[in-house]
C-alpha positions as CSV (number, residue, x, y, z in Angstrom):
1,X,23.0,-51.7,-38.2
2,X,26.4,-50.1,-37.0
3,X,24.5,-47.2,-35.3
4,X,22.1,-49.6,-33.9
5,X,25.0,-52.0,-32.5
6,X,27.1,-49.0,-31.1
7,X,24.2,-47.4,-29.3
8,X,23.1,-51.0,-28.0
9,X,26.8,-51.9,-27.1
10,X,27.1,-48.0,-25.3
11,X,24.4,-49.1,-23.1
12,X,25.7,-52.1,-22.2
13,X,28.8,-50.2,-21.1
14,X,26.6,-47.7,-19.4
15,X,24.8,-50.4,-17.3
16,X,27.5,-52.5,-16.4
17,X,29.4,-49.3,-14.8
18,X,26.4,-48.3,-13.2
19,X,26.1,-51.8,-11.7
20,X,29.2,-51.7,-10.8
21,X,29.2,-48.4,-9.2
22,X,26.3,-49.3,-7.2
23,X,28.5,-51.8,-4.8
24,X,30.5,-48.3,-3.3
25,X,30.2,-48.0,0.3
26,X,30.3,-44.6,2.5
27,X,34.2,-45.2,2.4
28,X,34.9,-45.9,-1.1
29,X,33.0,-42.9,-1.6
30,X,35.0,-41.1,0.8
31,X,38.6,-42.2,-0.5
32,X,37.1,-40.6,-4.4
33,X,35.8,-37.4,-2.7
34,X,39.0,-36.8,-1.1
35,X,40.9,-38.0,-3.7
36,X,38.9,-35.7,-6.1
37,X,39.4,-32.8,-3.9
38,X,42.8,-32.9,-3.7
39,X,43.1,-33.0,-7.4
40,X,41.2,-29.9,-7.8
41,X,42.8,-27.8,-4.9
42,X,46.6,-29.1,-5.1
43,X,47.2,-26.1,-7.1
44,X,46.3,-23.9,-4.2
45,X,48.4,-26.1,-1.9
46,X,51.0,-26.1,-4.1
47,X,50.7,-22.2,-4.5
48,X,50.4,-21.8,-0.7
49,X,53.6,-23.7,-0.4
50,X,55.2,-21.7,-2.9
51,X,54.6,-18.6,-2.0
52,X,56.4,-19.1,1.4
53,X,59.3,-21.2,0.0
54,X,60.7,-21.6,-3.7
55,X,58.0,-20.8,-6.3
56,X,60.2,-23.2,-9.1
57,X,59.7,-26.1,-6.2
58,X,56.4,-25.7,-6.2
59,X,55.7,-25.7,-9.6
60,X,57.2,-29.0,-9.9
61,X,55.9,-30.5,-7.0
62,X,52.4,-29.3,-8.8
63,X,53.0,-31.2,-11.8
64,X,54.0,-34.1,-10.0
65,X,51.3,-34.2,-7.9
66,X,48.7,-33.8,-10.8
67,X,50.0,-37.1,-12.6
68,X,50.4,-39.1,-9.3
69,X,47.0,-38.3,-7.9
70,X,45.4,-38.6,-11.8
71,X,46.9,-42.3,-11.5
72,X,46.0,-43.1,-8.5
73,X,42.1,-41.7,-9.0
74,X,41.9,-44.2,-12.1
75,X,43.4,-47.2,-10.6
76,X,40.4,-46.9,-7.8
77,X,37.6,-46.4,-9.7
78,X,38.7,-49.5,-11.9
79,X,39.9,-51.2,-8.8
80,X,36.0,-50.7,-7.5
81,X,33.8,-51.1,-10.7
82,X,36.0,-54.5,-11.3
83,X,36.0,-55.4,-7.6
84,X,39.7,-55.9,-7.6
85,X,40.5,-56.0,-3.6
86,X,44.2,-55.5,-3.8
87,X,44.0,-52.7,-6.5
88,X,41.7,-50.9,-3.8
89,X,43.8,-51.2,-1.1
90,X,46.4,-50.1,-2.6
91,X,45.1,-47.1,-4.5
92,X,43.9,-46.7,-0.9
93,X,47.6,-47.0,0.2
94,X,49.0,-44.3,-2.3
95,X,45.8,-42.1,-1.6
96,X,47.2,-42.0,2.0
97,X,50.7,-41.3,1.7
98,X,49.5,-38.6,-0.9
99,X,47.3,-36.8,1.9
100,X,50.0,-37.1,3.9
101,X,52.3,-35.5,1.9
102,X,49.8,-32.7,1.3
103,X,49.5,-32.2,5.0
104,X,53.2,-32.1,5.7
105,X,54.2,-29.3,3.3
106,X,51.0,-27.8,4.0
107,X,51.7,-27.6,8.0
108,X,55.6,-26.5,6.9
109,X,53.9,-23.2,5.3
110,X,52.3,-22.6,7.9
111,X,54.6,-23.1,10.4
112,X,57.8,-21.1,8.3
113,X,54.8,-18.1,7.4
114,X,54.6,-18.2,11.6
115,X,57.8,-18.6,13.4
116,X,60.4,-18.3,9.9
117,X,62.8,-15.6,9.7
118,X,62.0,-12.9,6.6
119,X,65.4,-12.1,4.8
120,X,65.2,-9.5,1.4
121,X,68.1,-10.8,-0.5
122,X,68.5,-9.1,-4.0
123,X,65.1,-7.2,-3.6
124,X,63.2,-10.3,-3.2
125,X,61.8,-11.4,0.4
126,X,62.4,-14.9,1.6
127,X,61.1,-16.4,4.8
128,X,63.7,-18.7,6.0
129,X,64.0,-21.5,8.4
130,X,64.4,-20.8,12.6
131,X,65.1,-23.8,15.1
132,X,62.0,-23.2,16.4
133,X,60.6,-23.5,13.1
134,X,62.2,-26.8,12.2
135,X,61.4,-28.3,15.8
136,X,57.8,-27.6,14.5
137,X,57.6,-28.9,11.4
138,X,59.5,-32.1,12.9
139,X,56.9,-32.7,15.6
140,X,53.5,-31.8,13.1
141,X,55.3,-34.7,10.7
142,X,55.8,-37.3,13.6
143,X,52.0,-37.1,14.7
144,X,50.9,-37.2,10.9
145,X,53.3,-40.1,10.4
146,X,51.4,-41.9,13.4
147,X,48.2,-41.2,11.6
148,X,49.2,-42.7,8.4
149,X,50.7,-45.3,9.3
150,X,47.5,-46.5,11.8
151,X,45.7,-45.7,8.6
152,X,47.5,-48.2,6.1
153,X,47.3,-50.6,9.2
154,X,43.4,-50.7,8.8
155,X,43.4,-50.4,5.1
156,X,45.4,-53.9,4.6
157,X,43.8,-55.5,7.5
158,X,46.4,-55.7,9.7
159,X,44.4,-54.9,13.0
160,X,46.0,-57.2,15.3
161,X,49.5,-55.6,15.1
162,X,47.6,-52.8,17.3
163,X,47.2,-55.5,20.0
164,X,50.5,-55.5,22.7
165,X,51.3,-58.7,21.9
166,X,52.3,-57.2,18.3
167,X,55.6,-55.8,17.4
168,X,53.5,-52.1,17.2
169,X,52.0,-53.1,20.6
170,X,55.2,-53.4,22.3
171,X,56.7,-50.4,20.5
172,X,53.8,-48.2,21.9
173,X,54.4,-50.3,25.5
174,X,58.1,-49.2,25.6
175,X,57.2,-45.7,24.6
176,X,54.3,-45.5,27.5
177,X,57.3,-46.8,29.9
178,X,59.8,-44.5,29.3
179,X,57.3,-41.7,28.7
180,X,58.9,-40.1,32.1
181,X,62.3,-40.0,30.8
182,X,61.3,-38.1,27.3
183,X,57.7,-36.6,27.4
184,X,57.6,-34.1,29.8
185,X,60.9,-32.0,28.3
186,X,59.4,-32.7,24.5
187,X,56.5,-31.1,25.4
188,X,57.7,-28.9,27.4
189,X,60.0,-27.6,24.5
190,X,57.1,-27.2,22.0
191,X,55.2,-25.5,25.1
192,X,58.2,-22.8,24.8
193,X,58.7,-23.1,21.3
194,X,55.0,-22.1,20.4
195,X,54.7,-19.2,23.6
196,X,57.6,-17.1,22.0
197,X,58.4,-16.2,25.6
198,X,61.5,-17.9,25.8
199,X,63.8,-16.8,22.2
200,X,67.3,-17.3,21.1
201,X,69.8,-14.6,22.3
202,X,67.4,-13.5,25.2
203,X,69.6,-13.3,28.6
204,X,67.4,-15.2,31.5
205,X,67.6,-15.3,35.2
206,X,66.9,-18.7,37.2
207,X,66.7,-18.1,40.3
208,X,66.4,-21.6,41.7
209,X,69.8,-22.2,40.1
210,X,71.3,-19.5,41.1
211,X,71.6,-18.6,36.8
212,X,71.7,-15.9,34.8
213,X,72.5,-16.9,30.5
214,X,71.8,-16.2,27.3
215,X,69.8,-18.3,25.4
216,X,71.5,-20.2,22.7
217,X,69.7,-23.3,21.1
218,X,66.4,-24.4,22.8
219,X,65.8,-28.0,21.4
220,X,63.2,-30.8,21.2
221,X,64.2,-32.1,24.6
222,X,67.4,-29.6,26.0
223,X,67.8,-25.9,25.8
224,X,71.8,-25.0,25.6
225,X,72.7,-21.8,27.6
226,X,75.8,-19.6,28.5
227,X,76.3,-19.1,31.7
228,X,77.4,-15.0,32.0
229,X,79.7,-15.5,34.3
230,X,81.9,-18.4,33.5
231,X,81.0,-18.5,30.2
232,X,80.1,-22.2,30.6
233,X,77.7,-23.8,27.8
234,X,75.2,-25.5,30.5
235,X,72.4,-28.2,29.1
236,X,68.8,-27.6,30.6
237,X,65.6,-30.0,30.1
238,X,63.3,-28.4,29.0
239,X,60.8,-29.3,31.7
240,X,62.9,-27.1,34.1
241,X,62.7,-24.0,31.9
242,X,58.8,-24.3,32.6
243,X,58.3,-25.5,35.9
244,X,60.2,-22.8,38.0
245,X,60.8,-19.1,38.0
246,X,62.5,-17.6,34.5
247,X,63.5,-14.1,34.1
248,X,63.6,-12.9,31.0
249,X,65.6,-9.7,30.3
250,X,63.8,-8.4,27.0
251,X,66.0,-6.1,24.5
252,X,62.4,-4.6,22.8
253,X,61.6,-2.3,25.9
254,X,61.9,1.3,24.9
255,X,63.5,2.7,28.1
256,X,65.7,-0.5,28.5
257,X,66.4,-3.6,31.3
258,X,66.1,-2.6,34.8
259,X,68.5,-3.8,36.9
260,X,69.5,-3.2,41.0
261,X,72.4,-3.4,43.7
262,X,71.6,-3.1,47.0
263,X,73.9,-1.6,50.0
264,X,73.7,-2.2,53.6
265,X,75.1,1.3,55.7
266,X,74.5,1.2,59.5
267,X,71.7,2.9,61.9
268,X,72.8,6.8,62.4
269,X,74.6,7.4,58.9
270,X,74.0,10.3,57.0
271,X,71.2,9.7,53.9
272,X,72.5,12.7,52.6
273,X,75.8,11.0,52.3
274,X,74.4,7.8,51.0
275,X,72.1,9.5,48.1
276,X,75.4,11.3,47.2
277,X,77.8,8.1,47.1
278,X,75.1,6.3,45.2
279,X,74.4,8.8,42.6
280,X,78.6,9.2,42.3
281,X,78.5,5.4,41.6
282,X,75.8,5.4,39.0
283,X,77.4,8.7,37.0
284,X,80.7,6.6,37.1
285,X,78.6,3.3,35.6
286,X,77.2,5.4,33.0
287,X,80.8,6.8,32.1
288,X,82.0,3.3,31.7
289,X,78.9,2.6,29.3
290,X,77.7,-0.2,31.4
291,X,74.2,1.9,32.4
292,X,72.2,4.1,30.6
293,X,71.7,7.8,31.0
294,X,68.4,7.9,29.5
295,X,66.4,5.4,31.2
296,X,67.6,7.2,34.6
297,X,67.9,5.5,38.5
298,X,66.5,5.7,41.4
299,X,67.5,5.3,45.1
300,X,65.5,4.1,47.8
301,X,65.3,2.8,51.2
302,X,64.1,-0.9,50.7
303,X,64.8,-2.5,54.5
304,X,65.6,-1.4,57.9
305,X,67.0,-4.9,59.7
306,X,68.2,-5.7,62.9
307,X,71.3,-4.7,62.1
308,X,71.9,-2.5,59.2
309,X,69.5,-0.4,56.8
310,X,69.3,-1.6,52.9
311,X,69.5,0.6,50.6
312,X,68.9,0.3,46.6
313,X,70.2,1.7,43.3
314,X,67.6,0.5,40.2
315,X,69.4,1.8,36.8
316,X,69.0,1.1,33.3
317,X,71.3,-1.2,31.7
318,X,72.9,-0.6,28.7
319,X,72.8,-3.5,27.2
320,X,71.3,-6.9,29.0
321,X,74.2,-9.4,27.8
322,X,76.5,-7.6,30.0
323,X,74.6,-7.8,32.9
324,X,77.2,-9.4,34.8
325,X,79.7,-7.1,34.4
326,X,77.6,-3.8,35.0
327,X,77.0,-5.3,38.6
328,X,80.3,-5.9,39.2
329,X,81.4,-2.1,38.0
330,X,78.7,-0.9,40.0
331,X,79.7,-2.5,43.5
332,X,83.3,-1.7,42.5
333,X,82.8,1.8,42.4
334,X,80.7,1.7,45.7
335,X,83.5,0.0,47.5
336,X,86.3,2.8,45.7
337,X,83.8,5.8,47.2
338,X,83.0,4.5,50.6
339,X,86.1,6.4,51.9
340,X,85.4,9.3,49.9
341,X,81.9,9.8,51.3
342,X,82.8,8.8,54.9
343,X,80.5,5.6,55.0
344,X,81.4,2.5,55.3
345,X,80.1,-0.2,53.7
346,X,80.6,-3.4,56.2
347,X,77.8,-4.6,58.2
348,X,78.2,-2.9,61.8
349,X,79.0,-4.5,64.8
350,X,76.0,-4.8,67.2
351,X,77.1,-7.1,70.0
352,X,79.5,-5.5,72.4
353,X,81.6,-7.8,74.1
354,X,83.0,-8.2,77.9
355,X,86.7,-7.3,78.5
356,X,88.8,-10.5,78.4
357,X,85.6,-12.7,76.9
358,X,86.0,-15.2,74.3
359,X,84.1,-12.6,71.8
360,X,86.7,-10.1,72.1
């Protein structure tokens, strides 16, 4: 009789569950799949995550994520079998934030595995953070945030928040308005950020301001640079750095940054003479360890104006933060070796005047 009653009383149990299971829907049996998945594969996650970061983290992050999403797995399917609304939603709720959390750390691997900064430390490599990591990871989180939290808006029925007459509507209003203000330089910086063609420490040339700066902090909105010459810290959006004309002065060529002066010697002077007063001024820039002597120089005739012929020295520079000051040396000694070379370096004087004419 005890058999009889047990076997009798587990298929009651059976059949009521299967009843019960038989009200799911495509989503609830969407929020278990996903809910089962990332039960089974939050140890890869977690392992993912660890392997980039700390391992000792991870390993707790594992554990807690085992027990949460055990909990929250439980609390739905009795939420569902028992048709308890709220216990849905929020299991629903939890599920969410979960996946969110999942994605976030996730997207941080990624990202550090990307654009992070390997460092061995003791024998043991660790990839830490960059700026342009942690700008990143900051804009992936802000776009999963808004995805969550649309998500938990639909879950608890809360639809007409969406609408602009809603708190959320008029958030998203004054964010469309002042898009102009803000949106152009954020993208713009993730634009740079994710290129790698603009990095800290690089030494740039914008032209259309008249620029040339290292690279110190490029931002979310701003990149910070140094002005070479009067060492100014100057503030640039973002949206200039891509919309005009950048220069940038790479360190990782193997013969070095080419650079060029030019000089302006009259019709009838000597090239002999100029090829020797120019190669005297490059010798005496390479002497001064402003040029250098391996990537070489070269001289050539670039212009023959109306009133003068241009002529060119490209060399090597020896290093592209001092860019500045190897143009300065290099006119310098041009100016001390005009005499000794018999040029001269002013622009001559093509207009001849009448005796006694204002002109004289």
């Amino acid at each position: 009789m005890q058999l009889t009653l047990g076997a009798f009383n587990l298929d009651q149990v059976i059949t009521i569950i299967r009843d019960h299971l038989e009200v799911l829907g495509p989503i609830d049996h969407f929020t278990l799949a996903v809910n089962l998945f990332i039960f089974v594969f939050s140890k890869w996650f977690a392992t993912r995550y660890g392997q980039i970061k700390d391992e000792g983290k991870s390993r707790s992050r594992l554990r807690i994520l085992h027990f949460a999403n055990l909990f929250l797995f439980i609390t739905y399917l009795v939420a569902v079998i028992f048709e308890i609304s709220i216990g849905r939603s929020l299991s629903q709720t939890f599920l969410v934030i979960l996946a969110s959390y999942l994605l976030v750390h996730f997207a941080e691997a990624l990202i550090l595995k990307r654009y992070g900064k390997s460092k061995a430390i003791e024998g043991f490599s660790r990839t830490s953070e960059t700026h342009t990591s942690r700008t990143l990871e900051l804009f992936v989180c802000f776009v999963i945030l808004c995805i969550s939290i649309v998500l938990l808006i639909n879950i608890w029925g809360f639809e007409d928040w969406l609408q602009t007459t809603s708190v959320l509507g008029f958030l998203a209003l004054f964010v469309f308005a002042s898009k102009e203000y803000w949106a152009g330089d954020f993208l713009s910086g993730i634009l740079i950020i994710s290129q790698g063609k603009i990095e800290r420490g690089d030494v740039i040339k914008i032209r259309d301001e008249n620029l040339t700066a290292i690279v110190l902090v490029i931002g979310s909105f701003q990149t910070v640079v140094r002005d070479l010459v009067n060492k100014h810290d100057i503030i640039l959006p973002n949206s200039k750095l891509r919309l005009t004309r950048v220069d940038v002065l790479r360190t990782d060529l193997k013969k070095g940054i080419r650079e060029f002066e030019d000089f302006w010697f009259g019709y009838g002077t000597d090239p002999d003479k100029i090829h020797a007063m120019i190669v005297e001024v490059w010798k005496k820039t390479v002497e001064e360890e402003l040029a250098t002597e391996d990537g070489g120089f070269s001289i050539a005739n670039k212009e023959c104006g109306d009133h003068a012929v241009r002529w060119r020295l490209s060399y090597t520079l020896h290093s592209p933060h001092r860019l500045i000051e190897a143009g300065n040396c290099v006119r310098e000694n041009a100016y001390r070796l005009q005499e000794k070379h018999g040029l001269e370096l002013a622009t001559p004087l093509t207009h001849v005047f009448p005796k006694g004419s204002n002109g004289q």
